[in-house]
C-alpha positions as CSV (number, residue, x, y, z in Angstrom):
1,X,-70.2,-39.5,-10.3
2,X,-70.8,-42.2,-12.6
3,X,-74.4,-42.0,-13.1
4,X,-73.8,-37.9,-13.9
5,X,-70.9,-38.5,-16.1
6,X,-72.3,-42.0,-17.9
7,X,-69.1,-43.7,-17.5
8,X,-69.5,-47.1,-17.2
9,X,-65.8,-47.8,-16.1
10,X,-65.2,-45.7,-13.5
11,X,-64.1,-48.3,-11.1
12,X,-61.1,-49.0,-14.0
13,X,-60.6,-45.6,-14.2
14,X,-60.1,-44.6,-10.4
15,X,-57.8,-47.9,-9.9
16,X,-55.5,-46.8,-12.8
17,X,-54.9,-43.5,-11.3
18,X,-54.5,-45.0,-8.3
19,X,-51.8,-46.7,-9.5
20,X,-50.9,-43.4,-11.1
21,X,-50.5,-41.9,-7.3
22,X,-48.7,-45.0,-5.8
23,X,-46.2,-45.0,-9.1
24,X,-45.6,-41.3,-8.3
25,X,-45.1,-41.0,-4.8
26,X,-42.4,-44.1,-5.1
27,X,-40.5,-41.6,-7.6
28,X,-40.8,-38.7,-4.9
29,X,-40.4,-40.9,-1.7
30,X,-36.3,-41.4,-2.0
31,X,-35.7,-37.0,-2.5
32,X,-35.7,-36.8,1.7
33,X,-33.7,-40.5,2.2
34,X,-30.9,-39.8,-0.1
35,X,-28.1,-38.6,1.9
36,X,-29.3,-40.8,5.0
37,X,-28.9,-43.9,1.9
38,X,-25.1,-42.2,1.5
39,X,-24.3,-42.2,5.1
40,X,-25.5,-45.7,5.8
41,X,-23.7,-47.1,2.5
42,X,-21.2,-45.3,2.1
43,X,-21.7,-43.5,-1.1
44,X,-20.3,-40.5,-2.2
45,X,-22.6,-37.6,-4.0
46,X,-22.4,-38.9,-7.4
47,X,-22.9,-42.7,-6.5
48,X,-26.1,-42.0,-4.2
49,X,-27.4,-39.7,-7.8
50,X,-27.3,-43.0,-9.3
51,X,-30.5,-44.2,-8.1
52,X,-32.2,-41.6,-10.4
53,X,-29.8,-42.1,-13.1
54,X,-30.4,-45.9,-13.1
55,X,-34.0,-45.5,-12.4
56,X,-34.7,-42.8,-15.3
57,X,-32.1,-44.6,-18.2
58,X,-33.7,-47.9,-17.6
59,X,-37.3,-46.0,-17.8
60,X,-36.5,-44.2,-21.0
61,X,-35.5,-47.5,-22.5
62,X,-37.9,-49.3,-22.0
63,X,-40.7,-47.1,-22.8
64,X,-40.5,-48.7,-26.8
65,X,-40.8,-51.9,-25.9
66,X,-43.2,-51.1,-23.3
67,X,-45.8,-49.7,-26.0
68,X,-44.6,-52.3,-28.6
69,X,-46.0,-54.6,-26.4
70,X,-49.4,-53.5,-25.8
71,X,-49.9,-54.4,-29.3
72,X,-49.4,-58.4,-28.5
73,X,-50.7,-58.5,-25.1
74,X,-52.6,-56.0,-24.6
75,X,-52.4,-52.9,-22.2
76,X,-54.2,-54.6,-19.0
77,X,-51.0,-57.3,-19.1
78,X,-48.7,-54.7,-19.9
79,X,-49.5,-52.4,-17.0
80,X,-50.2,-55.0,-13.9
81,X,-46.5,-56.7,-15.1
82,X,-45.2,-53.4,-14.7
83,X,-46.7,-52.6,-10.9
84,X,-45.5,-56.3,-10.3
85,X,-41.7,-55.3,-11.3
86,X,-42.1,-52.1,-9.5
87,X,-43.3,-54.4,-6.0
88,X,-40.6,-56.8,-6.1
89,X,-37.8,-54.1,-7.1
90,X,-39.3,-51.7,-4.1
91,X,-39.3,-54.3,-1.3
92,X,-35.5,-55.8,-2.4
93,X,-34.3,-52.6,-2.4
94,X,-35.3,-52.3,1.6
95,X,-33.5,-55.4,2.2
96,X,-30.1,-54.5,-0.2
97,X,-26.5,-53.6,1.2
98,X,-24.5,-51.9,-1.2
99,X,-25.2,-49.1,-3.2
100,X,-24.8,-50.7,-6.2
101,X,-26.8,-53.2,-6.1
102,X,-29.8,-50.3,-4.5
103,X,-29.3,-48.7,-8.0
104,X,-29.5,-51.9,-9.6
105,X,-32.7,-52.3,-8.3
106,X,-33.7,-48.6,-8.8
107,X,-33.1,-49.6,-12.7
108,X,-35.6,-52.6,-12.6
109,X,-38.2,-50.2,-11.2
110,X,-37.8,-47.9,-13.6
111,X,-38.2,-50.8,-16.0
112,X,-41.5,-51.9,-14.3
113,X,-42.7,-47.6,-14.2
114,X,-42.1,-47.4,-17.8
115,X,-44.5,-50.3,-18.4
116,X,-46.9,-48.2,-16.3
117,X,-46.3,-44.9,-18.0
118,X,-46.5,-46.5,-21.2
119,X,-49.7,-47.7,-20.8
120,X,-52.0,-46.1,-17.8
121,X,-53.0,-42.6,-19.8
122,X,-53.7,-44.7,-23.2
123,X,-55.9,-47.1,-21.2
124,X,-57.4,-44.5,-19.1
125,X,-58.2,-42.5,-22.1
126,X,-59.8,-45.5,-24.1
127,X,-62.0,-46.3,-21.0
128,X,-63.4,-42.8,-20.0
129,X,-66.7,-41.0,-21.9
130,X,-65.7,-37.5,-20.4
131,X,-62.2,-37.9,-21.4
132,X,-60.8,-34.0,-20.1
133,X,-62.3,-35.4,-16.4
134,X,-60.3,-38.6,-16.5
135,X,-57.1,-36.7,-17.5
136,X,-58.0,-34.1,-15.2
137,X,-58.4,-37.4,-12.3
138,X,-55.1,-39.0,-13.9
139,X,-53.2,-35.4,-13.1
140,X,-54.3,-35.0,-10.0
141,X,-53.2,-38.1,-8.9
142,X,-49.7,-37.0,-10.3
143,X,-49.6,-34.1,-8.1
144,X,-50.9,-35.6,-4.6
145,X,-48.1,-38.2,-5.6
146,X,-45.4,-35.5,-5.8
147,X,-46.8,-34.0,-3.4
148,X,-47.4,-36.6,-0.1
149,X,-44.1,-38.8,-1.8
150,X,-41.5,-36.9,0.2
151,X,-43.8,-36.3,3.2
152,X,-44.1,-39.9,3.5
153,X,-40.1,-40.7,2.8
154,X,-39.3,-37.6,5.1
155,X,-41.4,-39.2,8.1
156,X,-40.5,-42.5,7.6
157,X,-36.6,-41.9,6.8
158,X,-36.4,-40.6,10.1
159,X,-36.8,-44.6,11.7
160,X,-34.9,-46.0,8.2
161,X,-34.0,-45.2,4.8
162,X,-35.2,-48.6,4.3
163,X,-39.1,-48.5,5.7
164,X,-40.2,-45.6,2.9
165,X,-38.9,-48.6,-0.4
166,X,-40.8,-51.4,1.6
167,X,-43.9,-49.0,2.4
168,X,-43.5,-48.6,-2.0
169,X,-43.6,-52.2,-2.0
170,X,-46.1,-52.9,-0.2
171,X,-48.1,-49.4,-1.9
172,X,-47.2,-51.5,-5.3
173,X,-48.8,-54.7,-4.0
174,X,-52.3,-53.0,-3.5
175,X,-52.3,-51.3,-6.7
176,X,-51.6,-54.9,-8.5
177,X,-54.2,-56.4,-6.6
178,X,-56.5,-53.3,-7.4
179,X,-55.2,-53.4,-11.5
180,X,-55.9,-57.5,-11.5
181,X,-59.3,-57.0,-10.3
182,X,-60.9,-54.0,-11.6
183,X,-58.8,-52.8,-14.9
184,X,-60.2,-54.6,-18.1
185,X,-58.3,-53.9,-21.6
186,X,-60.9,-51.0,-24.5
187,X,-63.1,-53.0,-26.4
188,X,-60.5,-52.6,-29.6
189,X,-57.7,-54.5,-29.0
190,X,-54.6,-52.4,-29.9
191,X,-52.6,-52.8,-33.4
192,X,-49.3,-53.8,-33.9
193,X,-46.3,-51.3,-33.8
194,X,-43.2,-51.9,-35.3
195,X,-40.0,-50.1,-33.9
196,X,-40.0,-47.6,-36.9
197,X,-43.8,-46.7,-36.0
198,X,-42.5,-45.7,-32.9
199,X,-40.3,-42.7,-34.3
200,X,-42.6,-41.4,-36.7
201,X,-42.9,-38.4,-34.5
202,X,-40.0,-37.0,-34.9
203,X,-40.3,-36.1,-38.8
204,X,-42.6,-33.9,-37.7
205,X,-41.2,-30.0,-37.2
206,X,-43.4,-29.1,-34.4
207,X,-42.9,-32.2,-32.6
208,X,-38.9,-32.4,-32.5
209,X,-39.0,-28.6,-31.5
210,X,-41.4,-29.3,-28.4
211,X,-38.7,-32.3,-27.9
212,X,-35.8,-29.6,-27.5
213,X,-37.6,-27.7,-25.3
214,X,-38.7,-30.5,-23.1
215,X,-35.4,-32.5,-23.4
216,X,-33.6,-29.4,-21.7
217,X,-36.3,-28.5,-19.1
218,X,-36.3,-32.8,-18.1
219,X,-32.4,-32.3,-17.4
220,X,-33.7,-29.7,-15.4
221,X,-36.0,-31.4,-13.4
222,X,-33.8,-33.7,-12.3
223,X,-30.8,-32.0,-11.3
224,X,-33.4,-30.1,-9.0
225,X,-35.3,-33.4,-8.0
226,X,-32.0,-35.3,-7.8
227,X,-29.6,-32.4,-6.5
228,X,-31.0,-30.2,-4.2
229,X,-31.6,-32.9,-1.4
230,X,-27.7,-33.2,-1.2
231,X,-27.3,-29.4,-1.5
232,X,-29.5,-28.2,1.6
233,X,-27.8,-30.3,4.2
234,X,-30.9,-30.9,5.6
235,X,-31.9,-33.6,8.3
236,X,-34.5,-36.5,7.1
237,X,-38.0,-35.0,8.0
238,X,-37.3,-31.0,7.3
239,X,-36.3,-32.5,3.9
240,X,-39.1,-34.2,3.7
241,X,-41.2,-30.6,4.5
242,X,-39.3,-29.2,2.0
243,X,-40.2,-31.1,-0.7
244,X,-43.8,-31.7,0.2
245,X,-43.6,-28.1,0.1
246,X,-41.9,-28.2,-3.5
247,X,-44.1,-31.1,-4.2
248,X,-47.7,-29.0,-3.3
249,X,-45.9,-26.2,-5.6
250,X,-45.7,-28.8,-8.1
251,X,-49.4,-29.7,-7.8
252,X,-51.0,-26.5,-7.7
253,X,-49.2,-25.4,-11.2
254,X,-50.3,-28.8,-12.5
255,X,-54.2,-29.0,-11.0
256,X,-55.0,-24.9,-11.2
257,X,-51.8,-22.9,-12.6
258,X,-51.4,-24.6,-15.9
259,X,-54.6,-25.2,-17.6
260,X,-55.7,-21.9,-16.6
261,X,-53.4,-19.8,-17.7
262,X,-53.1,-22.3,-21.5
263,X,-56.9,-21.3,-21.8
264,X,-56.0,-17.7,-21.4
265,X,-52.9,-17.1,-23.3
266,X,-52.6,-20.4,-24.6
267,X,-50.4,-23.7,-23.8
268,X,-47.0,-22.7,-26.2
269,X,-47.1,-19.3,-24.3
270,X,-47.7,-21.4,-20.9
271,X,-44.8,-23.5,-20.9
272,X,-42.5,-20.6,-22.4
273,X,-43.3,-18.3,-19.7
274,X,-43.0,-21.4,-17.3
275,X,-39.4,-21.9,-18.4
276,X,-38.4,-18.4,-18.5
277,X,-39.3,-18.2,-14.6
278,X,-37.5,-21.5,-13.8
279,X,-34.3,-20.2,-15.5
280,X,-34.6,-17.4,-13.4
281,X,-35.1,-19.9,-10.1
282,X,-32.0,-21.7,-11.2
283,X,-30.0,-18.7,-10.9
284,X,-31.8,-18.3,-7.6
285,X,-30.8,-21.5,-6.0
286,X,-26.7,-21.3,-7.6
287,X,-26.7,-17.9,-6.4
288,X,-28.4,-18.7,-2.7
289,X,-27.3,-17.5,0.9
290,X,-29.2,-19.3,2.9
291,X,-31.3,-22.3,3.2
292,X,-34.9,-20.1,3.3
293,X,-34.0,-18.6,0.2
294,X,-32.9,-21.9,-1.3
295,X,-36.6,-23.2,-0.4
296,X,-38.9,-20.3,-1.2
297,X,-36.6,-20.6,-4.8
298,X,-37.9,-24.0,-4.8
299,X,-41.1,-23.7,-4.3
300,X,-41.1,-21.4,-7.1
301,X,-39.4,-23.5,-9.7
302,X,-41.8,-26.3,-8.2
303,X,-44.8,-24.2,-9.6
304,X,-42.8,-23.7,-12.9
305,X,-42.4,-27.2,-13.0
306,X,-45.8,-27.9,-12.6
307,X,-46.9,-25.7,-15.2
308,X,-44.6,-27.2,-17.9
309,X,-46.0,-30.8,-16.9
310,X,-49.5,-29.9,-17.1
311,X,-49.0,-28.4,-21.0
312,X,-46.3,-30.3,-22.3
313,X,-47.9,-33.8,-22.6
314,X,-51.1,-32.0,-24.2
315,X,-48.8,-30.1,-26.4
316,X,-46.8,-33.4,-27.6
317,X,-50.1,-35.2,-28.3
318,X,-51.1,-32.2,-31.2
319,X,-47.8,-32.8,-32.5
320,X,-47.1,-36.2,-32.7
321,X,-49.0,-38.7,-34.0
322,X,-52.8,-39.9,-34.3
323,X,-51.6,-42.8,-32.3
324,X,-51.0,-42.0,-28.8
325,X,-49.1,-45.1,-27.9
326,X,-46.5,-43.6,-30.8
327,X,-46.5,-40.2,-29.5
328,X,-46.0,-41.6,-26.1
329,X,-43.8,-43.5,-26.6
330,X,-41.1,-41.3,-28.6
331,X,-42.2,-38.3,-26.5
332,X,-41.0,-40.4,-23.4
333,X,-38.1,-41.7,-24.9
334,X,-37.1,-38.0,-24.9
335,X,-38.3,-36.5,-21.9
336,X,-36.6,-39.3,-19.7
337,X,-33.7,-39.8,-22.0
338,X,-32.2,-36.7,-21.3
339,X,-33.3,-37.0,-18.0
340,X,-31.4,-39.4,-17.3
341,X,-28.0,-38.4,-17.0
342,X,-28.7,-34.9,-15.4
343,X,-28.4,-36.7,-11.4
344,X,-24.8,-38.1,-11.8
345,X,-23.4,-35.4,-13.8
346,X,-25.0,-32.6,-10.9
347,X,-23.2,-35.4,-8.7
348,X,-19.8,-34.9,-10.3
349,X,-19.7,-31.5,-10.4
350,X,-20.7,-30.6,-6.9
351,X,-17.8,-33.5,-5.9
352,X,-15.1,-31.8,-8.4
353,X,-16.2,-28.4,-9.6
354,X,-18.4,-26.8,-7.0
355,X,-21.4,-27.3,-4.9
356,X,-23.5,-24.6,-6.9
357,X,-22.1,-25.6,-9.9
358,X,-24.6,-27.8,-11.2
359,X,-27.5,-25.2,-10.7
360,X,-25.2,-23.1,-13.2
361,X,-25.1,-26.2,-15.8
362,X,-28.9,-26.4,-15.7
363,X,-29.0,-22.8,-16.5
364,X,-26.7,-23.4,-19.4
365,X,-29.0,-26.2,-20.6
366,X,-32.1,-24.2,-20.4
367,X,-30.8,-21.3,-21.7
368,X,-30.7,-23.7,-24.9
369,X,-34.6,-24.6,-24.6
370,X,-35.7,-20.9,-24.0
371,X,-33.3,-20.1,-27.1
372,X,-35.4,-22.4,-28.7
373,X,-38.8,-21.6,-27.7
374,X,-38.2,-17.7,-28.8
375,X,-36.5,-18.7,-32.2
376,X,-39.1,-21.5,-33.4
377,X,-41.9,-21.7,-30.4
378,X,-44.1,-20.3,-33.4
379,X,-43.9,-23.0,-35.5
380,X,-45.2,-25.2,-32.7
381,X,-48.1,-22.3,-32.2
382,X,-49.1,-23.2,-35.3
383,X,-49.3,-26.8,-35.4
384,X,-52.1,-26.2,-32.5
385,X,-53.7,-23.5,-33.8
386,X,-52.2,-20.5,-31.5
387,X,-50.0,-17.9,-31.9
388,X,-47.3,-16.6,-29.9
389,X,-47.1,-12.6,-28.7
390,X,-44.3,-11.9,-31.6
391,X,-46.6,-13.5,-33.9
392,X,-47.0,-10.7,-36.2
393,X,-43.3,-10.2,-36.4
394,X,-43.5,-13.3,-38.3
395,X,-45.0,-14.1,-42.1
396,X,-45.3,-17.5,-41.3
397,X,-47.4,-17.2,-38.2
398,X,-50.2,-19.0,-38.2
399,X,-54.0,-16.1,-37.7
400,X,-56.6,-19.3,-36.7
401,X,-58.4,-18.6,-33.4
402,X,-59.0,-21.6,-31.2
403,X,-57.9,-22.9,-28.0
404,X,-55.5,-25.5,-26.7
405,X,-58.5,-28.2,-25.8
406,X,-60.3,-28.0,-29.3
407,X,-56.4,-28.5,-30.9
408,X,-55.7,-31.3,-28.8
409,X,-59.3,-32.5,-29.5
410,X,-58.6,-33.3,-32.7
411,X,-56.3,-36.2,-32.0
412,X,-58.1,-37.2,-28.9
């Protein structure tokens, strides 16, 4: 692989996505464990929510200083410093008592993820010749993670909620030891940032559209993610089934779905059409009679999901900044921002409104990024060089042929 390709750091760049797959499956492994955590604590709904709230929130934080970072230490430091947070926080959280202090610890992992995040797809970029086949490595990584997470958590839950955090931990441990050893910082040491470097993004049309649109389908995300564990009344392992099965849905609109379809019709189109269909999922699951349905809807917005992930950080690239520790940065701040609060309030409402009431909350906060993808998704067409099938209804729409990749390209 190496010799073919000429990449000389191909041992740094299968360790970093690695630790791509380890930091994944940790965010997937707690979907089938969360109402045995509630019963052994216990936690009502909204409290148990609270290790995704804390986790996200904490992430989306600390994603700015994260990438400020990188600038004084570098992103080798940055990254093994976050797995190191992630290890200890994994491995306490197996040995904690109260649910408080389990989210507590939940928020310190997100702390040491967004150190990852922040840094793993710069670095793996900077390191790789054939940069489309390390992204293409990096994603794939992301969707076995998604995918095997709850399979592991679901199989493991069934002895103790607590085995699938110290299995994380002890995941966590290998990928330091694999990030100390083999990951070496670019050549170029990376510049300074300064906080208002970090926001230069957003003065940009194209980019704080594509941040609307994402913002609402993150909320999503997670009331699905967070939610629907609680909402099937499942046992430990056939939740686990379930969302390996959501999970592999996830993956396969990632690793074949997505970047197919972009090339076709082109990555704007992608994720609007991707949004569209998980609106229509969301009314599936609130509007569900029985658990089958609820899973085969699942599945479903799974794929969605995975389409929208594999075309939304391209998409945010071409319309942020030349800097991609910048447009990371503020792109995450967005994506898990917003996030962040969509587990407790889906908590709340199913404790005070209704169980499917949440579902019909999400569908009132999509509604708002499909709103927005139909009224402007043209102006961010344009900014990478596509157009969008009511293009000609519009003056303004940009005529250029190209595709997603030679867009993109441009700021890679």
């Amino acid at each position: 692989m190496a010799s073919t390709r000429n990449e000389p750091n191909t041992t740094a760049i299968f360790a970093t996505t690695l630790t791509a797959f380890f930091a994944i499956a940790g965010i997937a492994i707690v979907d089938p464990i969360l109402p045995a955590i509630g019963s052994d604590l216990g936690a009502t709904t909204w409290q148990i929510e609270l290790l995704f709230t804390a986790y996200i929130a904490v992430m989306a934080i600390g994603m700015i200083p994260a990438v400020m970072l990188t600038g004084k230490f570098g992103y080798k430091k940055i990254l093994a410093t976050g797995v190191s947070v992630v290890a200890v926080a994994a491995i306490a959280a197996s040995l904690t008592g109260t649910i408080g202090q389990l989210a507590a610890l939940r928020g310190l992992w997100g702390l040491g993820n967004a150190m990852f995040f922040a840094t793993a797809m710069v670095l793996l970029v900077s390191l790789a010749n054939d940069r489309a086949w390390a992204v293409e490595l990096f994603e794939t990584c992301v969707g076995l993670g998604f995918a095997i997470g709850p399979l592991i958590g679901g199989l493991l839950g069934e002895i103790s909620w607590r085995v699938p955090f110290l299995l994380c931990g002890v995941f966590m441990i290998v990928a330091l030891t694999v990030s100390v050893t083999r990951l070496k910082d670019p050549a170029e040491k990376p510049a300074p940032l300064t906080l208002g470097q970090v926001f230069t993004p957003f003065r940009r049309p194209a980019f704080v559209i594509l941040c609307v649109i994402t913002a609402t389908y993150n909320f999503v995300f997670f009331v699905v993610l967070g939610f629907t564990p609680v909402f099937l009344h499942l046992d430990v392992i056939p939740l686990g089934f379930v969302f390996t099965a959501w999970g592999v849905g996830l993956a396969l609109g990632i690793l074949v779905v997505g970047h197919r379809l972009a090339h076709r019709i082109g990555a704007v189109q992608t994720v609007g059409i991707a949004i569209i269909v998980l609106l229509a999922s969301l009314f599936g699951l609130a509007t569900s009679h029985s658990t089958t349905q609820s899973v085969l809807v699942l599945v479903v917005a799974g794929v969605c999901m995975g389409i929208c992930n594999a075309n939304l950080t391209d998409l945010a690239l071409a319309a942020g900044s030349p800097d991609r520790r910048v447009t990371t940065g503020s792109f995450n701040l967005v994506r898990w921002g917003f996030a962040a609060p969509a587990p407790v309030v889906a908590g709340l409402l199913a404790e005070h409104v209704g169980l499917t009431s949440p579902y019909w909350v999400a569908i009132g906060v999509l509604a708002v990024g499909v709103l927005t993808f139909l009224v402007a998704g043209h102006v961010l067409a344009r900014n990478v060089g596509e157009r969008v099938f009511w293009s000609r209804l519009n003056r303004d729409a940009a005529t250029v042929e190209g595709t997603p990749e030679e867009a993109v390209a441009e700021f890679v």
